[in-house]
LOBA-555922 format. One record per residue (C-alpha): z, x, y negated; residue in three letters. Coordinates in steps of 0.02 Angstrom, whole numbers, padded with zeros to 5 digits, always signed. Each point is the difference from the previous one (the first is absolute). Last residue first. Layout:
LOBA-555922
ZXYAla ...
***
This chain:
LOBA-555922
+00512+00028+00613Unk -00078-00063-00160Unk -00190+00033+00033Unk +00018-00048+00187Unk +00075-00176-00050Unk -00165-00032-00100Unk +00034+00013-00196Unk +00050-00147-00110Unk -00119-00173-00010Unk +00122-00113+00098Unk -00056-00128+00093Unk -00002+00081+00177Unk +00193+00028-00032Unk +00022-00171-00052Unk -00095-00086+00140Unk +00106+00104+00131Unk +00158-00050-00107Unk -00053-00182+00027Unk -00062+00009+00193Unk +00183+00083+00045Unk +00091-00145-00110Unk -00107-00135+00107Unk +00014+00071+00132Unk +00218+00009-00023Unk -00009-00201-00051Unk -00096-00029+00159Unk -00160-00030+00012Unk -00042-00171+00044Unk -00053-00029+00187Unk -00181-00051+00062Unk -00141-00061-00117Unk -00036+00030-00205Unk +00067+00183+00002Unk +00022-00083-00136Unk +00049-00135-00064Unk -00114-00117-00125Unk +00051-00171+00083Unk +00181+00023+00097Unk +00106+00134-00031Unk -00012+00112-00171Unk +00086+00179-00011Unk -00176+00096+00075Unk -00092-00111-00117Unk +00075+00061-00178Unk -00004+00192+00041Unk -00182-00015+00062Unk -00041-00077-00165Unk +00101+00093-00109Unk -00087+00162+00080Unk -00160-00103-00017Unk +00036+00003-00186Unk -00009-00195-00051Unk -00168-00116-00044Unk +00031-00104+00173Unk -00157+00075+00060Unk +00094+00155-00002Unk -00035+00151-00153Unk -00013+00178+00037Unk +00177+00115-00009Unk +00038+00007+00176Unk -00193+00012+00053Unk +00003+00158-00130Unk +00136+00069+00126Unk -00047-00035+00148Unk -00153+00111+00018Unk +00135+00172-00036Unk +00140-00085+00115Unk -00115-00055+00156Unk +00083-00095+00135Unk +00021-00147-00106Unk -00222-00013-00032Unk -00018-00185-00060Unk -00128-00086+00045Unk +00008-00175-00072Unk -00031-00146+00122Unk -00174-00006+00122Unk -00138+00101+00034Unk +00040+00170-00028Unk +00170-00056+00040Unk -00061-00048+00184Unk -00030+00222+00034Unk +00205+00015-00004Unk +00075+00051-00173Unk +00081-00148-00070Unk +00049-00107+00155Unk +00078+00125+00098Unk +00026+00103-00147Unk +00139-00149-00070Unk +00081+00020+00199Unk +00024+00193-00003Unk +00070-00023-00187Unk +00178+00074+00028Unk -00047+00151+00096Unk +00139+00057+00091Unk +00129+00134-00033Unk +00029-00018-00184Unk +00087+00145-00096Unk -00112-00029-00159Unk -00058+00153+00015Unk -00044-00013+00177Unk -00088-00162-00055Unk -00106+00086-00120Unk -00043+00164+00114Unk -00046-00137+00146Unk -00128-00100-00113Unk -00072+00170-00080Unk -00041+00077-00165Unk -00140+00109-00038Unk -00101-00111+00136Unk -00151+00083+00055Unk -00159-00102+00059Unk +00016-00072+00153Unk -00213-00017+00093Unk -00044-00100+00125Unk +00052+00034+00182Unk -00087+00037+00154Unk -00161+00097-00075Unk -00171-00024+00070Unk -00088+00178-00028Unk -00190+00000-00033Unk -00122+00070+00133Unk -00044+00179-00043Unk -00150+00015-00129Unk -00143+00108+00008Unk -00158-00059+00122Unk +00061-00173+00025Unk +00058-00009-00166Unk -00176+00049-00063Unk -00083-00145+00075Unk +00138-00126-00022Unk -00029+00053-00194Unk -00171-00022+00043Unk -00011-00166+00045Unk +00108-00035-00141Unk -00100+00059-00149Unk -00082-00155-00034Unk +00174-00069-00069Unk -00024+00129-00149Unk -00148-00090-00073Unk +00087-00173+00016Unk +00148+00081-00066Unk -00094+00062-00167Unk +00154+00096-00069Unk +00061-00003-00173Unk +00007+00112-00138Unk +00103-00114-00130Unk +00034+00130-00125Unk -00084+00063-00184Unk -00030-00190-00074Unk -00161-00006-00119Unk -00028-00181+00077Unk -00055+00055+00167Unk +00173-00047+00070Unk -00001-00013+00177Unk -00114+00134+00034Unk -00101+00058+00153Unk +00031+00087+00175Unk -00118+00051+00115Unk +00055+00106+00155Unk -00087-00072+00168Unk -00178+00107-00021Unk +00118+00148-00040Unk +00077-00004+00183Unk -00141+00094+00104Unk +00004+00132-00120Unk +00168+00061+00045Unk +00114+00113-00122Unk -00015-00099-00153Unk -00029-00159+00095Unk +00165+00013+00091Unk +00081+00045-00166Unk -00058-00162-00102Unk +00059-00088+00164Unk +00190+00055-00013Unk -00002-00035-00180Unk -00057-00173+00020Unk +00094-00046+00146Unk +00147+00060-00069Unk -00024-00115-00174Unk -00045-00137+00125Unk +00153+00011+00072Unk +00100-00104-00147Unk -00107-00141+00006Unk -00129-00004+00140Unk -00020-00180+00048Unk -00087-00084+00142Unk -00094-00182-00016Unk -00149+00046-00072Unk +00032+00176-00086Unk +00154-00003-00101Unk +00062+00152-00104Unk -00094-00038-00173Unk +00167-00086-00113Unk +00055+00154-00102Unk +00189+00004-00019Unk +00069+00150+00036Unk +00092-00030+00168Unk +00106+00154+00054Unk +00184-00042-00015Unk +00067-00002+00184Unk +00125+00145-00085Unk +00059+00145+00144Unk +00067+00067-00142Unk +00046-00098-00168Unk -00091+00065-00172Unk -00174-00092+00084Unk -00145+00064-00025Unk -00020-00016+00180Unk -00050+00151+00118Unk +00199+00080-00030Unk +00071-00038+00162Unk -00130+00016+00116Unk +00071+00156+00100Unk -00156+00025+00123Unk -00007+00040+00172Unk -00162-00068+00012Unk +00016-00130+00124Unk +00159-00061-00098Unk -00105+00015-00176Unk -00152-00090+00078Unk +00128-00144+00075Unk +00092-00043-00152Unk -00177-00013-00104Unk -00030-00135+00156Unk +00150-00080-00030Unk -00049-00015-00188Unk -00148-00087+00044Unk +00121-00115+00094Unk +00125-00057-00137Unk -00138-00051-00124Unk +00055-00164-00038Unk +00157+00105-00053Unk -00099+00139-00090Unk -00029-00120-00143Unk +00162+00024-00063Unk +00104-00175-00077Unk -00057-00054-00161Unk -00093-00156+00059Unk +00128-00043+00106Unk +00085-00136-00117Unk -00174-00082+00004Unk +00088-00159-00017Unk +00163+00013-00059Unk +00098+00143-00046Unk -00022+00171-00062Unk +00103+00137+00026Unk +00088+00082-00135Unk +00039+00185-00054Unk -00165+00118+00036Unk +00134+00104+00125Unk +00065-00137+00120Unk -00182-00041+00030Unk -00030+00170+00053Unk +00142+00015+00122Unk -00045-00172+00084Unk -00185+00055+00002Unk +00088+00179+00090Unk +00095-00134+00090Unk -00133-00076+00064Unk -00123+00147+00019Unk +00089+00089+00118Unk +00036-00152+00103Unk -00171-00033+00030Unk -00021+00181+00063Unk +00131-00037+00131Unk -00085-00152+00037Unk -00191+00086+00025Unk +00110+00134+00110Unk +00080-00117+00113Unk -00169-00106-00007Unk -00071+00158+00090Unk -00140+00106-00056Unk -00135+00078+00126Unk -00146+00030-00143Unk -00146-00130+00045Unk -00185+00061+00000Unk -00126-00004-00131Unk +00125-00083-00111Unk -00032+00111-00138Unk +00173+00083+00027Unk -00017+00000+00182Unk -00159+00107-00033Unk +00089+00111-00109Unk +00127+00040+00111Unk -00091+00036+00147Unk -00163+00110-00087Unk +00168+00085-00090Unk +00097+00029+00175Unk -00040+00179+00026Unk -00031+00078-00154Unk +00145-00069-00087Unk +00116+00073+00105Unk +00055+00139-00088Unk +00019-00097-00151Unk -00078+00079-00161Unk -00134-00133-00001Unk +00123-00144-00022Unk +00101+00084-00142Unk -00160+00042-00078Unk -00056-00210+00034Unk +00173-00027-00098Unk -00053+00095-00152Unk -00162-00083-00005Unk +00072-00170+00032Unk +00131+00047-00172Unk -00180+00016-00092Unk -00040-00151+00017Unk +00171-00086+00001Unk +00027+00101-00178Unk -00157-00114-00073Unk +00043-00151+00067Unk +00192-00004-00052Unk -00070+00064-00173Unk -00101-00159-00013Unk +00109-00095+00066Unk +00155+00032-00118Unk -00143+00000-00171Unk -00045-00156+00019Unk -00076-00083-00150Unk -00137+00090+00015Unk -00026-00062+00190Unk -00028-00168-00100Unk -00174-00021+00002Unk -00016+00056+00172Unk +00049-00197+00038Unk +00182+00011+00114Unk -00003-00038+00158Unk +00155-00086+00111Unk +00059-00121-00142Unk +00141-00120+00045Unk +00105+00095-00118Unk -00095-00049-00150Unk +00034+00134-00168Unk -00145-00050-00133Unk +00137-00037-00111Unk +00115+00148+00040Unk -00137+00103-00091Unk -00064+00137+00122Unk +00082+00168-00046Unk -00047+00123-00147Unk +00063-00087-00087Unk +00087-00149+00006Unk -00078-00151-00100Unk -00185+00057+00058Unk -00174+00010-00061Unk +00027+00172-00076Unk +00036+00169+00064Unk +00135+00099-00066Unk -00082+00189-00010Unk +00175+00092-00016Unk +00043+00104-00131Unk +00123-00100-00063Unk +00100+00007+00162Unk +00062+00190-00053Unk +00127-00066-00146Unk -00054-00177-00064Unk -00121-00139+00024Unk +00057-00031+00157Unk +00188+00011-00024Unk +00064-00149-00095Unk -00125-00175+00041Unk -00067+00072+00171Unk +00146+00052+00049Unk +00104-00145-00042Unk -00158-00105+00093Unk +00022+00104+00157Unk +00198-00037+00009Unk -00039-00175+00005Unk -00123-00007+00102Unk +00104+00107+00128Unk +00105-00162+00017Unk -00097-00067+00139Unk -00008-00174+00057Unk -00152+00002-00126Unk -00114+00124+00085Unk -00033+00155-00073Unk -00169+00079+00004Unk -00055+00165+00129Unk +00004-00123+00131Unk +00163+00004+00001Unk +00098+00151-00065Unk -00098+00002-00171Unk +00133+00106-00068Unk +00028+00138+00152Unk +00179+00001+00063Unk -00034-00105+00149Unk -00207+00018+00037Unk -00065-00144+00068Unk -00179-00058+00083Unk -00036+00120+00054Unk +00098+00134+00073Unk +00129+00117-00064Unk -00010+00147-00094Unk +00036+00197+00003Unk -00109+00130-00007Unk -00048+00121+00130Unk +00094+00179+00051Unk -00023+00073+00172Unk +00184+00072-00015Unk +00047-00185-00084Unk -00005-00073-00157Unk +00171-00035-00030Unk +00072+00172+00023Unk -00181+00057-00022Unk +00015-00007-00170Unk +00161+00098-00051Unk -00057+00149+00146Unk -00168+00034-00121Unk -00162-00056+00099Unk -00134+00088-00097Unk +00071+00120-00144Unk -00052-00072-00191Unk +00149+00049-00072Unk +00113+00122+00075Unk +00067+00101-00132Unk +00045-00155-00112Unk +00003-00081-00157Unk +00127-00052-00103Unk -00032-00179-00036Unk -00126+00037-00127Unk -00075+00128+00082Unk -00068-00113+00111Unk +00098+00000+00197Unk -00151-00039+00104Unk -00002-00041+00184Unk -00093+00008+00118Unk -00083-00100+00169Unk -00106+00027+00144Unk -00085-00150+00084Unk -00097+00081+00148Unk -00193-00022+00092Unk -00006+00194-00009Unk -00170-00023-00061Unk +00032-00150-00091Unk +00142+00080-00092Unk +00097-00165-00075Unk +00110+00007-00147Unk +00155-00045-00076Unk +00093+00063-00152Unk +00156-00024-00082Unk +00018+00017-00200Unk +00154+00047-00083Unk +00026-00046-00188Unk +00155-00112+00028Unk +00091+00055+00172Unk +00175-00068-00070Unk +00000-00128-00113Unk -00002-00045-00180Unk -00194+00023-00004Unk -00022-00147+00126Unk -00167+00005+00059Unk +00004+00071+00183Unk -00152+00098+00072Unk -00127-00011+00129Unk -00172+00056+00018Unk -00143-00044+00120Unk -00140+00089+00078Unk -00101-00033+00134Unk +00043-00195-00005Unk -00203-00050-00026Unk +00008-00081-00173Unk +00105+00144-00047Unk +00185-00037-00035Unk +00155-00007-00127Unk +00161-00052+00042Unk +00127-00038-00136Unk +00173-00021+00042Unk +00097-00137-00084Unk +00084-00011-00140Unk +00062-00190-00067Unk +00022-00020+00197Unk +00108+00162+00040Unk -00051+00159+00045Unk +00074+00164-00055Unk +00154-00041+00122Unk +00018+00191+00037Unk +00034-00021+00170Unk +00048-00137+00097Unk -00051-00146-00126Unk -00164+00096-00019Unk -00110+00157-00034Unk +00079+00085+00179Unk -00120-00153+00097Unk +00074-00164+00045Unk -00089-00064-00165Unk -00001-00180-00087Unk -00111-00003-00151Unk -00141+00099+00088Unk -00171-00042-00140Unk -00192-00007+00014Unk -00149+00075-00048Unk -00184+00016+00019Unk -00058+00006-00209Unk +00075+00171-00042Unk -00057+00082+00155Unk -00192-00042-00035Unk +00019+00016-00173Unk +00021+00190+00057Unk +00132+00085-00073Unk +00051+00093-00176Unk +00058-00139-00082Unk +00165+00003+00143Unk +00026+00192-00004Unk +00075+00012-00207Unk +00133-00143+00023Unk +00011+00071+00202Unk +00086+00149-00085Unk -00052+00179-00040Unk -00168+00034+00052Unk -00032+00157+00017Unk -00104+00112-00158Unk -00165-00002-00045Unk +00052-00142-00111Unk -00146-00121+00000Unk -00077+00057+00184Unk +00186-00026+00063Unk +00025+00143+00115Unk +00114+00010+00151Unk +00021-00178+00031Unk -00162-00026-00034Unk -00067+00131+00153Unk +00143-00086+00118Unk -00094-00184-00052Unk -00189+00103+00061Unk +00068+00056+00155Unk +00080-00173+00043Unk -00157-00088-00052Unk -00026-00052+00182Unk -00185+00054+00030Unk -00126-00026-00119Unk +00065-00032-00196Unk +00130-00164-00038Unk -00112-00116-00106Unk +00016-00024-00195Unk +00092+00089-00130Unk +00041+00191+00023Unk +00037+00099+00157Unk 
***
């Protein structure tokens, strides 16, 4: 490896060679002390640090992370290769290095692990996909991150800087004043021009902004690793897609109601149920970074995906007609996550957009005009980031619009008529509405009249949704902030005892005083953070 730029390829190769042999020793490398000179200035200078992990390395596991030692993550300028390891030499899992990398050919993330012989050493460093990764990984392994624009955990959650409502500032500066020149952070490239490197200084920070000048994409180290892996993640997906027995016969279909060619048969049941989803995933999320901001532009923060609520509908609807588990296509560490949006701004053509699907669209079209000469005239693609950046592949959609006449050409020769499903899609509850309340020993559903109101289609319009007949999405709701600046679970608790102005159910009879206790235990039980009932019975 050596100073400078990663080699061809992913570098993976070239990082196991190191390992084995430092070219100054001739011998292996011992500890990351003696590995972290030896790299590329390429993976010394893109960096960025997990303070906050749900991962084995943190408060649930080993607790090797904490805020004045984070995790380090190192990365190529394109995401094939990136490197993780905890910097807290007093804890356990010091002086092992975790791998991941992407196979283009196999269009994979595979991932090792590497015990150094300082730390012990072990037999099976370096095999792809060890059981200890994939645990949180996954069987068809990717990395793990959320969406732009925050990352909970990560310093630089927002935006990749730290606004002032948040207390992560504070913690960052510590850091930055008693760690970073010290231990395995000194060998870091720091970049200048900013307060808070390597993150965007808090200064510059403007909620209201929707584009950011390229300037500053050094300063953000979050997207630009987001963007990278969501490249490469598309390619992993369109392999899922391909594999499909069906994909053959409903791919001219699918992928012209995916560029609007034609319309996909979606219902509003299914576009609401999706909507949900993403609520109380945001909800979830929100709950996680630590605050929530108030004011105007108080939903600045919130996921991107929920003004995009229909496009993901339609990724909904090629996994159902495909007979496809999409549970693990977002980077997400939650399954069935909503979390797919990565942040670059070129998915609108006229008045349509194409974020989120046009990652599918793209893939699926780059192998229709691989295997059909008729289609290559209608792939182009070009860069989003010419500025020395290694992603931002993007589709031409005016190019790839041309194709529809003969998509609806070759789907009349090839494809079967696309399915029309009755009901949206439930995704699995690990712990259910009746399994609570039989637990609780109560025969009827104390909150039938709150998920009148609460959970019907008009709460996507109007009043807070709030999801009562669903435990696991409850739960974070409980513990999220009401307009009123209290837990909602205080909240609700509070205004089913009132009468008169602020009661609720707000119409019709009170509940009584036996409700009311029924409704509270329920909200307690959903509340609480302990194993699912089917975990302790």
């Amino acid at each position: 490896m050596g100073a400078g730029k990663l080699p061809g390829g992913n570098g993976y190769a070239e990082l196991v060679s190191l390992l084995q042999t430092n070219p100054k020793t001739g011998k292996p490398v011992q500890d990351l002390s003696e590995l972290m000179p030896l790299l590329p200035q390429e993976l010394l200078s893109n960096f960025t640090f997990v303070y906050q992990s749900r991962s084995p390395h943190g408060e649930l596991g080993e607790n090797s992370v904490d805020p004045l030692h984070p995790r380090i993550l190192l990365f190529s300028k394109d995401g094939r290769l990136t490197m993780a390891f905890t910097g807290n030499p007093g804890k356990p899992g010091f002086n092992t290095l975790e791998v991941v990398h992407f196979e283009e050919p196999k269009a994979r993330f595979e991932l090792s692990q590497f015990v150094l012989p300082a730390a012990g050493g072990a037999a099976d460093n370096g095999l792809i996909n060890p059981p200890q990764c994939l645990r949180c990984h996954g069987v068809d392994p990717k990395p793990i991150t959320d969406s732009y624009p925050l990352w909970p955990g990560f310093y630089g959650s927002v935006r990749d800087t730290f606004p002032k409502e948040s207390e992560e500032l504070l913690w960052y500066r510590k850091f930055l004043k008693e760690q970073s020149k010290q231990g395995l952070y000194r060998f870091l490239n720091w970049p200048n021009g900013t307060s808070v490197p390597p993150y965007l200084d808090p200064k510059r920070y403007n909620r209201n902004t929707v584009e950011a000048p390229l300037g500053e994409m050094k300063f953000l180290p979050n997207t630009r690793l987001g963007m990278a892996w969501t490249e490469l993640n598309r390619k992993r997906i369109q392999r899922k897609l391909k594999g499909a027995s069906e994909y053959s016969h409903f791919r001219y279909a699918l992928l012209s109601g995916l560029l609007n060619c034609t319309k996909l048969p979606i219902s509003t049941a299914a576009d609401e149920a999706v909507y949900r989803d993403i609520y109380y995933e945001n909800e979830d999320r929100l709950q996680r970074l630590g605050y929530r901001p108030k004011g105007p532009g108080k939903d600045a923060l919130s996921m991107m995906e929920l003004g995009m609520y229909h496009n993901l509908s339609e990724i909904e609807y090629v996994a159902r007609v495909l007979q496809l588990d999409s549970s693990d296509w977002s980077l997400a560490y939650e399954s069935q996550s909503s979390s797919f949006f990565d942040g670059i701004l070129s998915s609108a053509y006229g008045t349509t957009d194409y974020y989120l699907k046009e990652d599918f669209v793209q893939e699926m079209l780059r192998d229709l005009a691989k295997e059909d000469p008729a289609f290559k005239p209608y792939f182009r693609t070009y860069t989003a980031y010419p500025n020395n950046q290694s992603f931002g592949e993007r589709l031409d959609i005016g190019s790839a619009l041309g194709a529809c006449k003969l998509l609806k050409q070759r789907q009349d020769e090839n494809s079967l008529a696309l399915p029309v499903f009755a009901s949206p899609v439930i995704k699995e509850e690990t712990q259910s509405a009746p399994e609570l309340l039989e637990h609780l020993r109560v025969s009827q559903s104390p909150f039938e009249r709150c998920a009148h109101c609460h959970e019907t289609s008009t709460a996507l319009l109007a009043g807070r949704k709030i999801p009562f007949s669903s435990p696991n999405k409850l739960s974070s709701v409980l513990h999220s902030l009401s307009k009123s600046g209290r837990p909602m679970i205080e909240e609700i608790q509070i205004r089913i005892s009132l009468h008169g102005i602020g009661q609720m159910p707000p119409r019709g009879e009170r509940l009584t005083q036996t409700q009311i206790k029924q409704l509270t235990d329920y909200l307690q039980a959903a509340s609480d953070p302990r194993p699912t009932l089917r975990a302790s019975q």
